[in-house]
N, C-alpha and C positions, 0 to 999 in steps of 0.2 A: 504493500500500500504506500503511495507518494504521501510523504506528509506535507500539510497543509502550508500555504504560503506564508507566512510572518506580516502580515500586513494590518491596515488598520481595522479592515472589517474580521478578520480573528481576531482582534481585541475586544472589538467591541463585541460580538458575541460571546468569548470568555466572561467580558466583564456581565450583562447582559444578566445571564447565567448561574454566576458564582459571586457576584456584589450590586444585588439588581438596588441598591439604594443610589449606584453612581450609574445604570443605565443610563442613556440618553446623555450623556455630556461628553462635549466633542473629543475626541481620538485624532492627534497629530502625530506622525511618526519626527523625531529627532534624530537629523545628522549626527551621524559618527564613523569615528574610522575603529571604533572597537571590534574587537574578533570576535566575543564570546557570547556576545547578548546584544538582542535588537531595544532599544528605547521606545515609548511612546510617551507624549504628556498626557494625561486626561484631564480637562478642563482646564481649571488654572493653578491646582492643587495639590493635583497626584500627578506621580510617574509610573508607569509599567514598563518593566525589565521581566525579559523571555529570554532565554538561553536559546541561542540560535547555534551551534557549536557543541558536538560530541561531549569535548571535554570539559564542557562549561556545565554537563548536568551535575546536581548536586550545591549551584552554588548559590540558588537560592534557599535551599534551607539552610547552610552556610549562614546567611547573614540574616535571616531571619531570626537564627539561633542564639547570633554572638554579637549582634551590632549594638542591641539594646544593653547587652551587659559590659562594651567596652564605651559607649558615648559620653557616660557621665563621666569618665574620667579623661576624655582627649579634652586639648586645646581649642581643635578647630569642631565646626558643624561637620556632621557626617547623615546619610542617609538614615530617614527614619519607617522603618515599616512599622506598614498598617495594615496587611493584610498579605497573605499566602496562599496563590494561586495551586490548585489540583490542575492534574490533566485533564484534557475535555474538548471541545471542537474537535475531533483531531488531532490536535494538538498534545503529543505526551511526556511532554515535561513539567514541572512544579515551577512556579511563576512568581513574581511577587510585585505589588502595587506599594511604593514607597509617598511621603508627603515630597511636594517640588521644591528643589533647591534651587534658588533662582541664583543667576551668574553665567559668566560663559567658561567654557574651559581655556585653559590658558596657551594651546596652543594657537587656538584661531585670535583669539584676542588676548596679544601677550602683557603682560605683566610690568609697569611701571616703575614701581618699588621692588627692583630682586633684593637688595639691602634687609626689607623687612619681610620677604617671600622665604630668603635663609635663614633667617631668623624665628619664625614661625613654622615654617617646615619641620627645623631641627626640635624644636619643643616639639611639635606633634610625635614625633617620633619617639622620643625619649618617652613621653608622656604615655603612647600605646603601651613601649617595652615595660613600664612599670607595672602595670596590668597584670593578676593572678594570670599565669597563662595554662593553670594545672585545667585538663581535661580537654585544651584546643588540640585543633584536628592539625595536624604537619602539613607544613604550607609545600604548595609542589616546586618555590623558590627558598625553602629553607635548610638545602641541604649546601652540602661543598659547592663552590661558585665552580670546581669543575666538573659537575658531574650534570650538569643542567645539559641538556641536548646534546648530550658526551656523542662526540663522534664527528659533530658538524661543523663543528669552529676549525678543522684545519681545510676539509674542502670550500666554507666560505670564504676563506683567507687568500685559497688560491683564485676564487672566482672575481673576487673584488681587486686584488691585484692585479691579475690580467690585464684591466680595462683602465690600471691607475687609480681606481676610490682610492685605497690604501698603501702605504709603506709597509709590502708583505712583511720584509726586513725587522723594520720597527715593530710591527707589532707582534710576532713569533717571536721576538726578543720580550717585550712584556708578557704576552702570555708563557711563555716562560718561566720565568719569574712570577708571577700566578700559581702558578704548578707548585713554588717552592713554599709558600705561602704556608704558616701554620693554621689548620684549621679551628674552626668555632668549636669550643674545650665548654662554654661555661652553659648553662642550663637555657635551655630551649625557652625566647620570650616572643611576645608578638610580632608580628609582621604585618604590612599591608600586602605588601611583596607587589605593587604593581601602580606604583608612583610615577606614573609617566604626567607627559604636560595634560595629554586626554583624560585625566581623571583628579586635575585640580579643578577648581572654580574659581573665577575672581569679578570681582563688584568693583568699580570706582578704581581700577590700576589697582589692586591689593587684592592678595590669597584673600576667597573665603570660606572655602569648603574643598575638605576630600571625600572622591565620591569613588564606586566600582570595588566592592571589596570583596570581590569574587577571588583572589588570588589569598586572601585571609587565610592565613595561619600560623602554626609554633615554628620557629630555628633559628637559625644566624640569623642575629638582624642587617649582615651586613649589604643584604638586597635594598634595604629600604635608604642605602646611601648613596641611587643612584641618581636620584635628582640631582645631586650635585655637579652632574655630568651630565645629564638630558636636558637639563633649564638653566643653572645657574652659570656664573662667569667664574673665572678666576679668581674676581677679586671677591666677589662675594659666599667662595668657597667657607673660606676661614669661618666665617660668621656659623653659617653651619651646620660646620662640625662642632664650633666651640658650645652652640647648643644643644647638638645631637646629645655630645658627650662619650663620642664613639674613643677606641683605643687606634693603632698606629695600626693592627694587624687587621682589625675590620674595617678601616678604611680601605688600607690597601686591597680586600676582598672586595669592595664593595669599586671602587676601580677598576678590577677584574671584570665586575656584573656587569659596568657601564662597556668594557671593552666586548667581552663575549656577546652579551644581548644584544649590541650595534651592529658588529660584524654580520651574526648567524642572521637578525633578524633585516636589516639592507639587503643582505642578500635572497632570502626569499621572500621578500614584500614589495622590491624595487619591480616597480610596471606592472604592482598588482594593486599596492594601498600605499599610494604616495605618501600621506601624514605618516604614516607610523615609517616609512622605509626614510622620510627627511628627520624623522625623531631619531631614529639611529642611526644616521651616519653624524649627528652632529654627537653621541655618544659615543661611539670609539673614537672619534676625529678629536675631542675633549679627553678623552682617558689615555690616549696617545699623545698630546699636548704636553698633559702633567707629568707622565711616564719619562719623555724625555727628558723634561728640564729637569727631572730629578738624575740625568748620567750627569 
């Protein structure tokens, strides 16, 4: 059986259906370059997120489960569900209707104050990691930064050098040195694990919401320090990390994540999803920046 198209009139059936108090109020699909989940707004209020993507099932009970229990303790606004969609229409995946985060993401409309964006970042993050993380589920980026799409970071490497994106040189030399890297030793804490610019928000040129916590789980936090290389400058690195609160070893892991995930991901998104293949190449192109000026 062809499963059903992702579009507005299966939402509004779903909703129809399974929340007939929000019947009848309009269903707009929302642009995005996300892989894992189609958006819609409903009315002016709610948001509906569908796992459009194999490996995306599971991650609305995900954050059905766990968002309410970590909100009260973040910095910033995060998505609040109101409701947990069953399969139905057709449709068989588990669903969920969030309240609307108003804002844009920061890649389409970037971000004025990076100053107070590293600043804010880096508290949010610390602020997750403090968080009981006893009984979260293990994030699929919480393990060794090489063991993440193990296999595909050196045919990347060669594919994107060919054509000149990259210094194969240079960066076989850092990922290298990646390799030698000591791994995350201290007890498993939160992560978003999927900090890209498409899943901040900002009002007025300043952060004001992390959204998409579909990649939510327990490990190295050293994932969640890759903003520092997919948004921010150099100068406004320092800031941070000074608020991350990260150590010298997971930063350098967390440089590793901005190298690997740029490479592998450029290379299989370039002339498929322009936004995410220009979000990574400006992330190994940055994590190979810092790599050199540290020879």
């Amino acid at each position: 059986m062809t499963p059903p198209r992702i579009d507005t009139a299966l939402v509004e059936r779903l909703i129809a259906a399974q929340f007939p108090d929000w019947a009848g109020l309009p269903v707009r699909e929302v642009d995005s370059a996300g892989t894992d989940n189609a958006m819609f707004r409903l009315g002016d209020e709610f948001a509906v997120r569908l796992p459009k993507a194999d490996w995306a099932e599971g991650q609305a009970e995900k954050e059905q489960r766990w968002l309410p229990h970590l909100a009260p303790h973040l910095t910033l606004p995060v998505p609040v569900p109101l409701g947990q969609g069953a399969p139905g229409e057709g449709y068989d995946r588990a669903w969920s209707v969030f309240a609307w985060l108003d804002g844009d993401d920061v890649h389409n409309a970037p971000l004025a104050d990076l100053a107070h964006t590293a600043v804010e970042l880096g508290r949010f993050g610390r602020a997750l990691r403090a968080v009981d993380a006893t009984g979260g589920p293990t994030s699929s980026r919480g393990g060794p930064v090489t063991g993440w799409e193990e296999g595909a970071m050196t045919p990347a490497l060669r594919a994107l050098g060919a054509d000149g994106t990259i210094d194969t040189e240079l960066a076989t030399a850092a990922w290298e040195s990646v390799l030698r890297l000591p791994q995350w030793d201290g007890p498993p804490v939160w992560t978003h694990g999927d900090l890209l610019p498409g899943n901040l928000l900002g009002r007025d040129g300043r952060l004001s919401a992390v959204i998409d916590f579909g990649c939510l789980g327990v490990g190295d936090p050293a994932v969640d320090t890759m903003p520092a290389w997919t948004l921010l400058t150099a100068d406004t690195r320092p800031l941070f990390r000074e608020a991350a609160g990260v150590d010298d070893a997971t930063w350098a892991r967390g440089r590793g994540w901005a190298l690997v995930w740029g490479v592998v991901t450029e290379n299989h998104y370039r002339g498929k999803n322009p936004v995410l293949a220009t979000i990574a190449h400006r992330s190994h192109t940055e994590a190979l920046a810092e790599y050199a000026a540290m020879l």
